[in-house]
C-alpha positions in Angstrom: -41.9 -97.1 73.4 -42.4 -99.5 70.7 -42.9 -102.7 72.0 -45.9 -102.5 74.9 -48.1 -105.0 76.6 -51.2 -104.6 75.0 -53.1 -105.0 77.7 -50.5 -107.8 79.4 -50.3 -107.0 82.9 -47.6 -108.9 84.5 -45.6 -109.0 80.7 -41.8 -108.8 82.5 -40.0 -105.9 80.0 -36.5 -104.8 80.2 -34.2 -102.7 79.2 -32.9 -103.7 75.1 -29.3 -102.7 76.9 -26.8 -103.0 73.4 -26.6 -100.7 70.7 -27.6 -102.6 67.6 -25.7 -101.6 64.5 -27.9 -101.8 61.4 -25.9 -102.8 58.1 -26.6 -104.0 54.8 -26.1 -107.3 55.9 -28.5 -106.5 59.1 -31.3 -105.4 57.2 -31.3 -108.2 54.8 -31.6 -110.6 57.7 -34.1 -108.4 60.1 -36.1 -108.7 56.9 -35.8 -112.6 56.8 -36.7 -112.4 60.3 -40.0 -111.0 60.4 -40.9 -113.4 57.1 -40.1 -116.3 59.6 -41.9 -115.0 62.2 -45.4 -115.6 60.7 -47.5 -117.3 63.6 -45.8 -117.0 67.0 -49.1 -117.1 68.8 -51.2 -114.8 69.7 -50.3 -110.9 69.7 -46.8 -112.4 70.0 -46.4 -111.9 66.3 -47.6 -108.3 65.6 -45.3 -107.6 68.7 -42.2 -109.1 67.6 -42.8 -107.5 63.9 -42.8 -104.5 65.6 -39.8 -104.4 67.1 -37.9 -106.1 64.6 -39.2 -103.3 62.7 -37.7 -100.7 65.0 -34.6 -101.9 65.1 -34.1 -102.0 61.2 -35.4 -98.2 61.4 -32.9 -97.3 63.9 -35.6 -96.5 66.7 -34.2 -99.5 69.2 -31.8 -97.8 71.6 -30.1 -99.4 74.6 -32.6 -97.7 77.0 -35.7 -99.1 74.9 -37.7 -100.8 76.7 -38.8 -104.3 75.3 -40.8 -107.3 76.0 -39.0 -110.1 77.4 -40.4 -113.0 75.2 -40.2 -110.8 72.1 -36.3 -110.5 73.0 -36.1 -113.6 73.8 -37.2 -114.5 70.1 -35.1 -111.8 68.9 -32.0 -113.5 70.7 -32.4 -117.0 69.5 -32.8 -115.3 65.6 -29.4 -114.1 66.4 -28.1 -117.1 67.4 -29.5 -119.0 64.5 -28.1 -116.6 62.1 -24.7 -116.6 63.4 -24.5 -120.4 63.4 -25.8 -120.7 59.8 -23.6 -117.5 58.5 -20.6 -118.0 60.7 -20.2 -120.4 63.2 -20.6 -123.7 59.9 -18.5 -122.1 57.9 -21.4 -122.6 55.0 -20.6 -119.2 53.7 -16.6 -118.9 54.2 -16.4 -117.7 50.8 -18.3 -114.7 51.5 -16.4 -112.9 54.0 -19.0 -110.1 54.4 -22.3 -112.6 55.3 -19.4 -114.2 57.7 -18.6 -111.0 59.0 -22.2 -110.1 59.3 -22.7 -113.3 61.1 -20.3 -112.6 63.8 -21.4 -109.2 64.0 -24.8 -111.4 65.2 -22.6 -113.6 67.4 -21.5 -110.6 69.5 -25.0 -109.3 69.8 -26.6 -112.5 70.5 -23.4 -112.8 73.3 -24.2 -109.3 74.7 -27.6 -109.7 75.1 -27.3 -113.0 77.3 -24.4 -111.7 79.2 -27.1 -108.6 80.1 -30.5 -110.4 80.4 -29.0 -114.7 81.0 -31.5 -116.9 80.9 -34.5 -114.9 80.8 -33.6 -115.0 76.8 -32.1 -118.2 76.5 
């Protein structure tokens, strides 16, 4: 759909199997996301971009099928945001960038609990 090999043979895709909810918070940080993701090697970038796009627009469904190492990046952004926004406590005093980061938490929890460690 929107994340394809481009020209990859053997690229392993799977299922994206969570729904994603896309909040204020969310598109602040899928935003940051793609800004970090500036050289990832390769088509890996333009891939990942695109998909991180999709999601902010609301176009990633469970059934969308996705490459594994560009949701394998998408995990471990997760997981980096949730430590940073929840699991440090830096932001206590803001209870909705803490509530945003355990939103990540679940997400990031539900997507290793599907795909294990093909994402870790």
């Amino acid at each position: 759909m929107f994340i394809h090999n481009h020209g990859e043979t053997d690229m392993q895709q799977v299922k994206f199997g969570i729904k994603f909810t896309v909040n204020s918070y969310a598109c602040g940080e899928l935003d940051q996301f793609i800004e970090c993701a500036e050289d990832l090697g390769g088509d890996l970038t333009q891939r990942y971009h695109a998909f991180v796009e999709a999601v902010a627009d609301r176009k990633v469904k469970p059934s969308t099928l996705v490459d594994i190492d560009v949701l394998s990046i998408f995990a471990g952004d997760l997981k980096n945001r949730a430590n940073i926004d929840y699991l440090e406590g830096h932001w206590d005093h803001e209870p909705n960038i803490v509530k945003g980061g355990k939103m990540f938490l679940g997400r990031y929890n539900a997507l290793t609990k599907l795909h294990g460690s093909a994402i870790q």
